[in-house]
C-alpha positions as CSV (number, residue, x, y, z in Angstrom):
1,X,24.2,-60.7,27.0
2,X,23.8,-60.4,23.3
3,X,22.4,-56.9,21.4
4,X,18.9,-57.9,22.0
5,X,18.8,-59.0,25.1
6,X,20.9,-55.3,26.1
7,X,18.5,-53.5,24.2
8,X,15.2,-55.3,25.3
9,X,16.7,-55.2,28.8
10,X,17.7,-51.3,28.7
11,X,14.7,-49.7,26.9
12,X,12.5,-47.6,29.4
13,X,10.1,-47.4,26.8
14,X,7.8,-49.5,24.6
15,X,9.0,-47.6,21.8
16,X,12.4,-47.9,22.6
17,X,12.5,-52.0,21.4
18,X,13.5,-53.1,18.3
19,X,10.4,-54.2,16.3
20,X,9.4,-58.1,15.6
21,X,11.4,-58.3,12.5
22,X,14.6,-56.9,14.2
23,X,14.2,-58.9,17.4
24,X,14.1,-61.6,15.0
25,X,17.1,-61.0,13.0
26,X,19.0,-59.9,16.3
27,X,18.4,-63.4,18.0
28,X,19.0,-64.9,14.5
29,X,22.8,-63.3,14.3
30,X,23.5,-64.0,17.4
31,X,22.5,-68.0,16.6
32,X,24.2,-68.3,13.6
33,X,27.2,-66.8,14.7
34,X,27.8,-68.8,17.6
35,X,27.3,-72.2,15.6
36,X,29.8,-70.6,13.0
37,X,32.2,-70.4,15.4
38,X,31.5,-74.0,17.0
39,X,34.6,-76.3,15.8
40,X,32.1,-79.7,16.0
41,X,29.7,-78.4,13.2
42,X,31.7,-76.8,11.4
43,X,34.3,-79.9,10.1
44,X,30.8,-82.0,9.8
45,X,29.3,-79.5,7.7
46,X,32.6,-79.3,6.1
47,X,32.2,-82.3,5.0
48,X,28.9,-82.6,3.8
49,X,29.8,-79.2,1.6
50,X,32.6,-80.8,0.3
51,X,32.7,-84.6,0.1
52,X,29.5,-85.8,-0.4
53,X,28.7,-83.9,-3.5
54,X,32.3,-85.1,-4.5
55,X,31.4,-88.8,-3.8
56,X,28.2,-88.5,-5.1
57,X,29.6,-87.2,-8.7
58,X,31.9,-89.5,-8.7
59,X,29.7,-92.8,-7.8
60,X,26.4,-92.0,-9.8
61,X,26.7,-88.9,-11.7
62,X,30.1,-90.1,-13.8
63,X,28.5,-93.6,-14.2
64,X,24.8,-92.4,-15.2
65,X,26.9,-90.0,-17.7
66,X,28.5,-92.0,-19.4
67,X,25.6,-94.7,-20.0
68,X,23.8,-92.0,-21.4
69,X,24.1,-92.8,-25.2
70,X,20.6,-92.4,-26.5
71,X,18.0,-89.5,-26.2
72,X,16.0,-91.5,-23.4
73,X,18.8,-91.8,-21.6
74,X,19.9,-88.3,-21.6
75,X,16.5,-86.9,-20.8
76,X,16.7,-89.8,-17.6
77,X,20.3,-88.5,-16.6
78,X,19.0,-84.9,-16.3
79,X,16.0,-85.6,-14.3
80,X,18.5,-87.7,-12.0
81,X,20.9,-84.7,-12.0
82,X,18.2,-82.7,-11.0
83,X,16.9,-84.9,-8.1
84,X,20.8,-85.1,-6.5
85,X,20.2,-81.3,-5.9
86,X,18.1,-82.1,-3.0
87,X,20.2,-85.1,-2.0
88,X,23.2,-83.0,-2.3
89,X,21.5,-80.5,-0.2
90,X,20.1,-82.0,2.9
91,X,23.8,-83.6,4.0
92,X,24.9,-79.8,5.0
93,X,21.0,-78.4,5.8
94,X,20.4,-81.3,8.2
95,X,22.7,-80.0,10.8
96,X,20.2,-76.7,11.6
97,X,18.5,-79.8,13.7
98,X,21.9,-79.7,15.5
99,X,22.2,-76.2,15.8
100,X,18.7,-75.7,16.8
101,X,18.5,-78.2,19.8
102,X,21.7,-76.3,21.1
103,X,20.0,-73.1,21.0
104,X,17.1,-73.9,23.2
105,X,18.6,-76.2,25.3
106,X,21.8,-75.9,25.2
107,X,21.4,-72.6,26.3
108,X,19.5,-74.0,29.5
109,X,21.7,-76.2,30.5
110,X,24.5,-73.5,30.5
111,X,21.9,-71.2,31.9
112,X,21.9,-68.4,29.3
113,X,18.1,-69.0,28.3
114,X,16.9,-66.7,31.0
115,X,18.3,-63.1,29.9
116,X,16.5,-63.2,27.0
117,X,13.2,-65.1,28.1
118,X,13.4,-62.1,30.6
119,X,12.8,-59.7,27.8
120,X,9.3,-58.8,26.1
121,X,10.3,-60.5,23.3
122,X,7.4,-62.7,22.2
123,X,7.3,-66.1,21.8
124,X,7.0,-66.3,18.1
125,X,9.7,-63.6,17.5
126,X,12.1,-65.9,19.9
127,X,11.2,-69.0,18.1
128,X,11.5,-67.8,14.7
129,X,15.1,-65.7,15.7
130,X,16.3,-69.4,16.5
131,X,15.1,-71.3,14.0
132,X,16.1,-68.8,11.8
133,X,19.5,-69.0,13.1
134,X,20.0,-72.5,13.2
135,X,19.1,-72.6,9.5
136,X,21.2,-69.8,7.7
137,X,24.5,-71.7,8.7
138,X,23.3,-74.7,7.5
139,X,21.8,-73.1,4.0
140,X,25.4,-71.9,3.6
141,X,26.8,-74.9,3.7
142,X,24.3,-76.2,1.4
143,X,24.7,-73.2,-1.0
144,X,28.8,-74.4,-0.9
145,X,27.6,-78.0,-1.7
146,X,25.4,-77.4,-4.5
147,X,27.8,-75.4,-5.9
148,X,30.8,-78.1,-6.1
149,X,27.9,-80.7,-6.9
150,X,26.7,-78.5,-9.8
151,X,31.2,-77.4,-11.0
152,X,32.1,-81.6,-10.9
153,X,28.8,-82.4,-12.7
154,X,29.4,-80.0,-15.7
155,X,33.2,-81.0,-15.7
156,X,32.1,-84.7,-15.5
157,X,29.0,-84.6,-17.9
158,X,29.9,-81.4,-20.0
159,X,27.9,-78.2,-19.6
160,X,25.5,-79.8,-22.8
161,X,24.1,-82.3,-20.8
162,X,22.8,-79.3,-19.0
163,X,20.1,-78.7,-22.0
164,X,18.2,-81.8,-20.9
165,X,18.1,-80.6,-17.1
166,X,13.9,-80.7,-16.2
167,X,14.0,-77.1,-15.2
168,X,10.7,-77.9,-12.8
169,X,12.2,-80.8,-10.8
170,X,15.8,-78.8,-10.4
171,X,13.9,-75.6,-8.9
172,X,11.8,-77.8,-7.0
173,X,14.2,-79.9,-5.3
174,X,16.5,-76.5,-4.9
175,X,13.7,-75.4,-3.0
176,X,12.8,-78.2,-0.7
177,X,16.3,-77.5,0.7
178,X,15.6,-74.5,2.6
179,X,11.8,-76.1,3.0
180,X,13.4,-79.5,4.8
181,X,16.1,-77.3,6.7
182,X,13.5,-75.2,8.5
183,X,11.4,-78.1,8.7
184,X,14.0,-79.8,10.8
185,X,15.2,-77.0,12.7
186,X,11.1,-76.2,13.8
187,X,11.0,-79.7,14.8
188,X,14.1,-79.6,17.2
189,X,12.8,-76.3,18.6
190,X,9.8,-78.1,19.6
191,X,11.8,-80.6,21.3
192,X,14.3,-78.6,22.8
193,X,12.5,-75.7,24.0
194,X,10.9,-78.0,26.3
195,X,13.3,-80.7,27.3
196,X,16.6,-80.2,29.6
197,X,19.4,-81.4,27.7
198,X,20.8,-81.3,24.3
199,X,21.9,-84.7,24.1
200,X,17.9,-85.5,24.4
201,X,16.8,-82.8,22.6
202,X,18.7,-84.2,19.7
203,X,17.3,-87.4,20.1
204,X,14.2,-86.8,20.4
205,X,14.9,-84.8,16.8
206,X,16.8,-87.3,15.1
207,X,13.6,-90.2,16.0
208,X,11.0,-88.0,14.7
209,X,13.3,-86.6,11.9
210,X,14.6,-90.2,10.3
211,X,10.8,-91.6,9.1
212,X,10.7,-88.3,7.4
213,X,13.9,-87.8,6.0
214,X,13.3,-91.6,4.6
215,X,10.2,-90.8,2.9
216,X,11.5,-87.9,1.6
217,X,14.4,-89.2,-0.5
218,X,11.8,-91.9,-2.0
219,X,9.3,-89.4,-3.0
220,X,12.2,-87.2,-4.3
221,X,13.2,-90.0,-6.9
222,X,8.9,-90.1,-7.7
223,X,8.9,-86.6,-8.3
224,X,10.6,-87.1,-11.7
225,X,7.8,-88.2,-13.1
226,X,5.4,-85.0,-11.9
227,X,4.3,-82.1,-13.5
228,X,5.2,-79.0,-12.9
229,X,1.8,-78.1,-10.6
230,X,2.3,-81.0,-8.5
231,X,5.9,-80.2,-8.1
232,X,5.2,-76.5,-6.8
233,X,2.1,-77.9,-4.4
234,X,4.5,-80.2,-3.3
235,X,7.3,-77.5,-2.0
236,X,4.7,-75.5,-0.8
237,X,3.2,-78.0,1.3
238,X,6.3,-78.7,3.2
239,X,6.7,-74.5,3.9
240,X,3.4,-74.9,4.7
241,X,3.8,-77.5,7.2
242,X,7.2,-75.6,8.4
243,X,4.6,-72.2,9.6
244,X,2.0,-74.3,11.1
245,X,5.3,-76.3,13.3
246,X,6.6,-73.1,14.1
247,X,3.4,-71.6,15.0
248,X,2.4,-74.5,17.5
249,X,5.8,-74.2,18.7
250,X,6.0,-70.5,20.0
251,X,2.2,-70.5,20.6
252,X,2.0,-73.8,23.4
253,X,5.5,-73.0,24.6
254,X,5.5,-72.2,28.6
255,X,8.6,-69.8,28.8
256,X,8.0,-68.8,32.4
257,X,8.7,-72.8,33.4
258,X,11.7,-72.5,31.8
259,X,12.8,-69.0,33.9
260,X,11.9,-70.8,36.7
261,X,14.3,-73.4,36.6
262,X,17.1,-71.1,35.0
């Protein structure tokens, strides 16, 4: 039984629970955790930390780099530098779909859903603990792959090419990782918290997850050509989206079918 569940479980009195925000962080820690320690995720995200920036420096940055040879070119080399931030970024972020279709129901099909369901956690505060516990692995992972991404570019490019980096498009597309990683985790809530298996939960995910991803990476190469308002509307559409998902998620879920079947 993890700290919130004992807590929740053990508290006599109303003001003896942890508050929203701690439930949330409690069931988060416990999430996160538990995927850290799962040996499957961890070599795949891995190696989208480590070799796909790697190949991507190496098989478009160096090449893009070295054509760069007149002004116009330069200024289109640090717009497509900024873009691979985001491309970069979703190979790690996109296993929180992974981890969050284990934590609903791959919890219920090992049968430790019902402790905490049993609690007076609320809905919302369960939901968002698990998404937000399927994400923070994943952002790590993506924080590790930026990182080599942004090392290999500069040793690659030189740290002048740098100067002509749109600063907009970089701290947009830096932001639409988180936005895209809680995006997908939300999503595989939904599906899992309300299916029986993993294996279908992450189905279910991956099918409504591909169109998106797919129209994503297009509009991510568009974006170079935006301002810097349509760039910020942009990001804050998706985190937009990511509340509303999570709200109709905790708000239309039926937790007492699941206790019944626990």
């Amino acid at each position: 039984m993890s700290i919130v569940e004992k807590s929740m479980a053990t508290g006599a009195q109303t003001s003896a629970l942890p508050g929203t925000m701690r439930t949330i962080w409690l069931i988060a820690k416990r999430a996160a955790l538990e995927s850290l320690r799962d040996r499957t995720t961890l070599w795949i995200s891995i190696f989208f930390a480590v070799v796909l920036p790697v190949a991507i420096v190496m098989a478009l940055i160096r090449p893009a780099a070295l054509d760069a040879t007149t002004l116009k070119k330069e200024h289109a080399f640090g717009a497509l530098l900024a873009v691979y931030f985001l491309v970069v970024g979703l190979g790690p972020s996109s296993s929180s779909m992974s981890i969050a279709s284990g934590v609903f129901a791959g919890e219920k099909e090992k049968g430790n859903l019902a402790p905490l369901l049993a609690t007076p956690a609320s809905n919302a505060a369960i939901f968002g603990g698990k998404v937000l516990g399927a994400v923070l692995p994943a952002l790590l992972y993506a924080a590790i792959a930026e990182a080599i991404y942004l090392a290999l570019a500069i040793a690659t490019a030189g740290a002048n090419m740098l100067q002509f980096l749109p600063l907009a498009l970089a701290i947009s597309m830096l932001a639409l990782v988180p936005a895209v990683a809680v995006l997908g985790a939300t999503v595989a809530s939904l599906f899992s918290s309300r299916v029986r298996t993993y294996s279908a939960a992450q189905m279910a995910t991956n099918l409504a997850m591909l169109p998106v991803m797919a129209v994503l990476f297009g509009l991510a190469f568009q974006m170079r050509d935006w301002g810097s308002p349509a760039l910020y509307v942009a990001v804050f559409i998706v985190f937009a989206i990511d509340a509303l998902l999570l709200r109709l998620g905790s708000s239309t879920w039926r937790r007492e079918e699941v206790m019944a079947t626990q």
